[in-house]
Backbone bond lengths (Angstrom), bond angles and torsions (degrees), N, CA, C in turn:
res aa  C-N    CA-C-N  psi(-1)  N-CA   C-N-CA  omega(-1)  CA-C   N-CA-C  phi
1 X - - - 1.438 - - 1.524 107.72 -
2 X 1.151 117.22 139.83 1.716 128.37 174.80 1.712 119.61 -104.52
3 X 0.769 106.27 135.95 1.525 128.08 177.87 1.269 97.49 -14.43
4 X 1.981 118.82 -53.24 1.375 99.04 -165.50 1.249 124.00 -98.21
5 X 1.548 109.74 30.70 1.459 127.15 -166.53 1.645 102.04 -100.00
6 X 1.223 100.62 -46.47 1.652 111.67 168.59 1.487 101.14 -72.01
7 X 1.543 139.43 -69.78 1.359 105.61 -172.07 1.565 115.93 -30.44
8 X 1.259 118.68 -63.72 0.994 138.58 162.14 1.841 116.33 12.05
9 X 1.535 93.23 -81.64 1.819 97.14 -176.33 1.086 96.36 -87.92
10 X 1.638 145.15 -38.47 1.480 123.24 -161.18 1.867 104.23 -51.38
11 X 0.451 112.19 -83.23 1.692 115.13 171.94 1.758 100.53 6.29
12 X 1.100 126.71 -80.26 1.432 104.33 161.57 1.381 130.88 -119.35
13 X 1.825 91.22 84.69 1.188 83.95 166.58 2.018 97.94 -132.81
14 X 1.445 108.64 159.55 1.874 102.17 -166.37 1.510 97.91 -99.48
15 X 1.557 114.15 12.54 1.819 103.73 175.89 1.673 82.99 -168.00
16 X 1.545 96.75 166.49 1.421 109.81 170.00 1.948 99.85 -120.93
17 X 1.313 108.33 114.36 1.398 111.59 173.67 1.780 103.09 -104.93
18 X 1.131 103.83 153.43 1.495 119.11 172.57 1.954 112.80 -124.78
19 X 1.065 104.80 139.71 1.257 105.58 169.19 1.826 126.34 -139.56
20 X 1.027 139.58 128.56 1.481 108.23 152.19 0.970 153.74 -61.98
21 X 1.384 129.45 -163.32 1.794 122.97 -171.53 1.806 96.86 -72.16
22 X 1.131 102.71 -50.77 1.748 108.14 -171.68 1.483 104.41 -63.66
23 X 1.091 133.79 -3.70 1.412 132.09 -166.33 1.399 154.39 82.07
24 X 1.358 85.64 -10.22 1.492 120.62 158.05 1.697 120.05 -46.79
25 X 1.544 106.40 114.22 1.697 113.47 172.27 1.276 122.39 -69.95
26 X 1.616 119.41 119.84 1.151 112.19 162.90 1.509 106.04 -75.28
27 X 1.902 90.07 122.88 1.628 107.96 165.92 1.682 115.33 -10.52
28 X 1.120 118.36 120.06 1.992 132.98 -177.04 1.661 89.85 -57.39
29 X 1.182 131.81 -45.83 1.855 144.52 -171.66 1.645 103.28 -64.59
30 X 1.699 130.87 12.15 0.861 105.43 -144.33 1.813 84.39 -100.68
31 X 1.744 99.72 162.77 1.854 103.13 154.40 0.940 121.92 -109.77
32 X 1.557 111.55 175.27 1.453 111.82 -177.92 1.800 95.87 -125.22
33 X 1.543 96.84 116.45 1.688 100.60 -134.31 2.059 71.63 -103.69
34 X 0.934 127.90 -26.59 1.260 110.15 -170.73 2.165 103.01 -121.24
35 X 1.146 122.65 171.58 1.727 133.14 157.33 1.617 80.30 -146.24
36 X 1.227 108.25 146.38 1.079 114.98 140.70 1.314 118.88 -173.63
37 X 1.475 115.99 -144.85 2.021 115.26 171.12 1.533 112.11 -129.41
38 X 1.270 145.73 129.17 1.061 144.40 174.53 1.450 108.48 -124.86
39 X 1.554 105.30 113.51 1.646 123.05 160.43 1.418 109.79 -74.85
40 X 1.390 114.77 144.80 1.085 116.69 144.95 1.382 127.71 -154.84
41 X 1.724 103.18 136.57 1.552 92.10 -154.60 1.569 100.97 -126.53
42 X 1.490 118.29 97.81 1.208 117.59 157.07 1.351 124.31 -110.87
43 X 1.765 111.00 -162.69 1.760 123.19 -171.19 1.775 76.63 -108.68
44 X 1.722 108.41 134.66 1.639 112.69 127.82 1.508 119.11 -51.12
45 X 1.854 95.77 178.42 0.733 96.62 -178.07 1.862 126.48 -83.33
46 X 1.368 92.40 -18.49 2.017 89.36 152.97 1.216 145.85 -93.83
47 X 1.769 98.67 32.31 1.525 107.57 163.54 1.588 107.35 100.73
48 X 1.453 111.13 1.50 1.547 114.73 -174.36 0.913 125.18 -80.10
49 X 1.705 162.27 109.84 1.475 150.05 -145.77 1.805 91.01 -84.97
50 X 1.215 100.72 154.90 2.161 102.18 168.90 1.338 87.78 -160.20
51 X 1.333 101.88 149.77 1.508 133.12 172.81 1.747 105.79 -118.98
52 X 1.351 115.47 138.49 1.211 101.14 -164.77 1.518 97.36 -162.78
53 X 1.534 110.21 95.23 1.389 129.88 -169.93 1.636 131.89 -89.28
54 X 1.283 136.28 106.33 1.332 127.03 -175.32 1.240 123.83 -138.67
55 X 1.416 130.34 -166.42 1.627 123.43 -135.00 1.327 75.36 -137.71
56 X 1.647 136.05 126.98 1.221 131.00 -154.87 1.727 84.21 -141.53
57 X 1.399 107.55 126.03 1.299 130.72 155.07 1.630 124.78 -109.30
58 X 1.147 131.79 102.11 1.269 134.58 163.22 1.635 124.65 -62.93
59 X 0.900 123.28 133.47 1.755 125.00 176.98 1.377 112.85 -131.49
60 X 1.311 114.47 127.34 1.798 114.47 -170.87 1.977 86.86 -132.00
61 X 1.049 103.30 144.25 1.691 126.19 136.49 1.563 111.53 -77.03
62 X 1.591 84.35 127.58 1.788 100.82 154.02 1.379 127.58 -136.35
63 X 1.169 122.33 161.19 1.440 116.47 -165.91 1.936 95.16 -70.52
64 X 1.084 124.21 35.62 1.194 120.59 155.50 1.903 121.61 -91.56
65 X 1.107 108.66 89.58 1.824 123.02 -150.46 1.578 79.66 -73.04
66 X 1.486 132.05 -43.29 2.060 122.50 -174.70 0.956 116.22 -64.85
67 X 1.323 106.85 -18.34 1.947 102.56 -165.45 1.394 111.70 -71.47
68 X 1.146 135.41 104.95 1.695 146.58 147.05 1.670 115.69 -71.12
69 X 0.906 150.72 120.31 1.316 163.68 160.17 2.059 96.00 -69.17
70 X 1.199 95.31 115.23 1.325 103.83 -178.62 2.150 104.68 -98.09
71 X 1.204 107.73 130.67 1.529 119.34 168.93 1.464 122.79 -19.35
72 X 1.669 115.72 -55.49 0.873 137.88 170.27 1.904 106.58 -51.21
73 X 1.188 94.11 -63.75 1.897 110.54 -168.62 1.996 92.16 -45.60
74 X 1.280 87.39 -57.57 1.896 81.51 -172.72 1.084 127.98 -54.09
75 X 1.295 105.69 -49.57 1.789 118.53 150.97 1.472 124.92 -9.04
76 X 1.640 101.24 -71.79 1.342 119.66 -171.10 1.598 103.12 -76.35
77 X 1.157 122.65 -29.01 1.823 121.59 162.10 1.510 109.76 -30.87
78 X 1.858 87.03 -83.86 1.425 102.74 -178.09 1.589 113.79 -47.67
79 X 1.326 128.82 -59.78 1.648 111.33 -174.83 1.407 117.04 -55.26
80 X 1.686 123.46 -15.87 1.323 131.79 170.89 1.181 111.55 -46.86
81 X 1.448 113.38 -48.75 1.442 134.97 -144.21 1.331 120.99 -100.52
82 X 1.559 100.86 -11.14 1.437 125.48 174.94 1.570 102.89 -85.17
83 X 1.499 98.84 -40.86 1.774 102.70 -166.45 1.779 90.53 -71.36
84 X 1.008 84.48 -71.64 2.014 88.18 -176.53 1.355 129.41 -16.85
85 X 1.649 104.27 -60.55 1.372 114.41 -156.06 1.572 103.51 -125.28
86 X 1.352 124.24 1.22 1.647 142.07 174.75 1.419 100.62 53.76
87 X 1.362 94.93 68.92 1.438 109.28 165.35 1.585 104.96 -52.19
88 X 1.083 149.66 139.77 1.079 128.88 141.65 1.978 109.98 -93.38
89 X 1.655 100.50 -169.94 1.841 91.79 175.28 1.651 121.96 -81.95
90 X 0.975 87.66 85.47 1.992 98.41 -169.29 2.077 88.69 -99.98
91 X 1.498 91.75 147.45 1.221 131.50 145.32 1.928 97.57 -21.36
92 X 1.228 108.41 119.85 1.894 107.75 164.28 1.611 97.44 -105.44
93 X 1.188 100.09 145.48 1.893 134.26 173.46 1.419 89.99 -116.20
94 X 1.306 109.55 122.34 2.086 114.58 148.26 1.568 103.85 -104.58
95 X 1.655 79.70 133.61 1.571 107.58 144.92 0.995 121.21 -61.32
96 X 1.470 148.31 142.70 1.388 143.68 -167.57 1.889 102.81 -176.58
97 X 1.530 98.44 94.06 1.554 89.36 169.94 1.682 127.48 -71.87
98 X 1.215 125.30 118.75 1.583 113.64 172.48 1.397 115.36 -109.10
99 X 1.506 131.61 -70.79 1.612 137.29 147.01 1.455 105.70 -68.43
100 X 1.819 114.71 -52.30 1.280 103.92 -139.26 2.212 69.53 -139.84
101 X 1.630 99.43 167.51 2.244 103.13 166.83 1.992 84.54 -71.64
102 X 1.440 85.87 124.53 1.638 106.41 157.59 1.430 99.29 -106.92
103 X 1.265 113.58 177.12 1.606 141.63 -178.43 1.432 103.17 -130.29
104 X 1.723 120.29 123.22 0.932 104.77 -172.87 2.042 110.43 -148.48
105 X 1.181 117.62 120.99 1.588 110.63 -155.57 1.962 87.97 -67.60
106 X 1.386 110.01 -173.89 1.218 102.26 -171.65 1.766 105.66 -152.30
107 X 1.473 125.80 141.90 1.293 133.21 -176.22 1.469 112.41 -124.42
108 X 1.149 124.36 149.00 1.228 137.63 156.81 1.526 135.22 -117.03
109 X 1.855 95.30 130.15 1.771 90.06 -171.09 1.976 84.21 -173.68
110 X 1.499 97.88 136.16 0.989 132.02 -171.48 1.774 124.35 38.21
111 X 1.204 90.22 70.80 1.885 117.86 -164.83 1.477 120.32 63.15
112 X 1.096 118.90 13.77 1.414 122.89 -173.52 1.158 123.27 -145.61
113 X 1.705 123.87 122.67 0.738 161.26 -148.74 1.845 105.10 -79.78
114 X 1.538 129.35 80.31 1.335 111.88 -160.70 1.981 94.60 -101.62
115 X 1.529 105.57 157.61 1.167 122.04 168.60 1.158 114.73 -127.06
116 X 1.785 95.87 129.31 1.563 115.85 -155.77 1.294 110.95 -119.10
117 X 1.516 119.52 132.53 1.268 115.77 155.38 1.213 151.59 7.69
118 X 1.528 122.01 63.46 1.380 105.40 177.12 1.741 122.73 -75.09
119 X 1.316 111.71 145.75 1.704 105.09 174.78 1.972 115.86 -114.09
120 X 1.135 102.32 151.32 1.462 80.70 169.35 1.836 132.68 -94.83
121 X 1.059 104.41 164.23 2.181 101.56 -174.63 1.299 94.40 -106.40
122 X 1.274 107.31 -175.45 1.729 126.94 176.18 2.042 65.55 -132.60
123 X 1.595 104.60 128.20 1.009 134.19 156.84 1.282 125.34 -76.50
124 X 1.236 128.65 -3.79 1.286 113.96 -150.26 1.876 70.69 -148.08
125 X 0.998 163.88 68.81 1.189 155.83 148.24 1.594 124.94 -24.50
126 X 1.458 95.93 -67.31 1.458 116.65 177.25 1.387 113.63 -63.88
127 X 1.311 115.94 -13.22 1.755 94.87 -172.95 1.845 95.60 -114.77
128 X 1.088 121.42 -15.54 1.407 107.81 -170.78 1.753 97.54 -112.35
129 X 1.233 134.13 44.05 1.427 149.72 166.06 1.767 92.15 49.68
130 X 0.954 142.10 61.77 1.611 138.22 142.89 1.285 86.35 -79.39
131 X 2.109 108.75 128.59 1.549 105.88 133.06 1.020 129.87 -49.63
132 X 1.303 116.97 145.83 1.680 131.47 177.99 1.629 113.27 -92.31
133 X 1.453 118.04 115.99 1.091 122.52 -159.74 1.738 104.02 -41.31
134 X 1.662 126.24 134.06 1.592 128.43 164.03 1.331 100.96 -101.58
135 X 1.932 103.08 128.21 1.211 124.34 131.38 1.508 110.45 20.79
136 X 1.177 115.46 115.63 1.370 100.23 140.72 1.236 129.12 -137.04
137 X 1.881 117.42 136.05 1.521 107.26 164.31 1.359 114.91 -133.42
138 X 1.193 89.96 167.49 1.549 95.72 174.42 1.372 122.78 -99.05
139 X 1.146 87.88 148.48 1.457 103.36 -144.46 1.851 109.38 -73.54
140 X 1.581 88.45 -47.63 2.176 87.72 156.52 1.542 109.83 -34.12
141 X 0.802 136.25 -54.83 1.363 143.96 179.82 1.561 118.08 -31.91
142 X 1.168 111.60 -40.64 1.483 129.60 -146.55 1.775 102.01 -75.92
143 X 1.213 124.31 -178.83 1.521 101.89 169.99 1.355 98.57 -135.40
144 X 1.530 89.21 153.02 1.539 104.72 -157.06 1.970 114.99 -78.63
145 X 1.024 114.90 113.06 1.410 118.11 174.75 1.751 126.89 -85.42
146 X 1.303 115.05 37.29 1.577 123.42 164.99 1.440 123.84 17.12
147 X 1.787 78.09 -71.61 1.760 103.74 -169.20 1.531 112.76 -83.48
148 X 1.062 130.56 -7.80 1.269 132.62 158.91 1.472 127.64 -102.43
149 X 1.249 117.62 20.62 1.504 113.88 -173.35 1.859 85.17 -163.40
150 X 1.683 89.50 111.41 1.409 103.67 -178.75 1.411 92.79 -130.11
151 X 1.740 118.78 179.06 1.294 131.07 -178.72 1.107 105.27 -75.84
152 X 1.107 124.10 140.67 1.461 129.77 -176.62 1.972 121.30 63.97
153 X 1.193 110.27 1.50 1.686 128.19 167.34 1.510 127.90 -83.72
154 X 1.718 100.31 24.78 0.969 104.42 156.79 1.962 124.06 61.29
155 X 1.223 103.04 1.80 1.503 100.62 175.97 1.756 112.83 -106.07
156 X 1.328 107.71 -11.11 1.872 100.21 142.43 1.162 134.56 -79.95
């Protein structure tokens, strides 16, 4: 989801809920303790430089059990944060503590705000010998050629 996907629905929406992939509620009390932008610019692992820019929201629980974060309030964060720090419309990553701060990309669908799974790649596949995931089918699937594959015809 991009920056201007969330301006987007907050506008009508009468609460901001969060959830994860497993289904789990982030606490209704929760803040959104950070907006901001995070670069980051390293080498893979085959020597390739990447820059890799996103729209970073932090969310903490506090033993503040009243606090609701109103639609509007987040709103006015984020356009803060645009003016401030020139957000542009990048891709958002949440912060989200559960055991340990995860990183987490984020979707929306049926008023709620879910945070999903990020995993990590080997970027560089081809140069540091990772197989590259093969195709797979099954082979029932396939259609059967009779008349072209006889004993001794050479197509085993």
């Amino acid at each position: 989801m991009k920056l201007s996907d969330i301006k987007n629905i907050l506008p009508d929406l009468d609460t901001v809920v969060f959830q994860l992939e497993n289904g789990t509620f982030v606490p209704e009390h929760f803040h959104v303790t950070e907006v901001g932008m995070i670069t980051k610019k390293f080498i893979d692992c085959g020597g390739t430089m990447r820059n890799e820019t996103v729209a970073n929201f932090q969310l903490w629980n506090a033993n503040d059990l009243d606090h609701r974060l109103k639609p509007t309030k987040l709103l006015n964060i984020i356009k803060l944060s645009e003016q401030k720090l020139g957000i542009e419309d990048l891709e958002i990553e949440v912060e989200y503590q559960v055991e340990t701060i995860g990183k987490y990309g984020l979707t929306f669908e049926n008023d709620i705000f879910t945070l999903t799974n990020k995993q990590t790649d080997c970027l560089a596949k081809d140069n540091c010998g990772v197989p590259i995931d093969m195709q797979k089918i099954n082979l029932s699937n396939l259609p059967i050629q009779a008349a072209s594959c006889t004993p001794g015809g050479g197509c085993c």
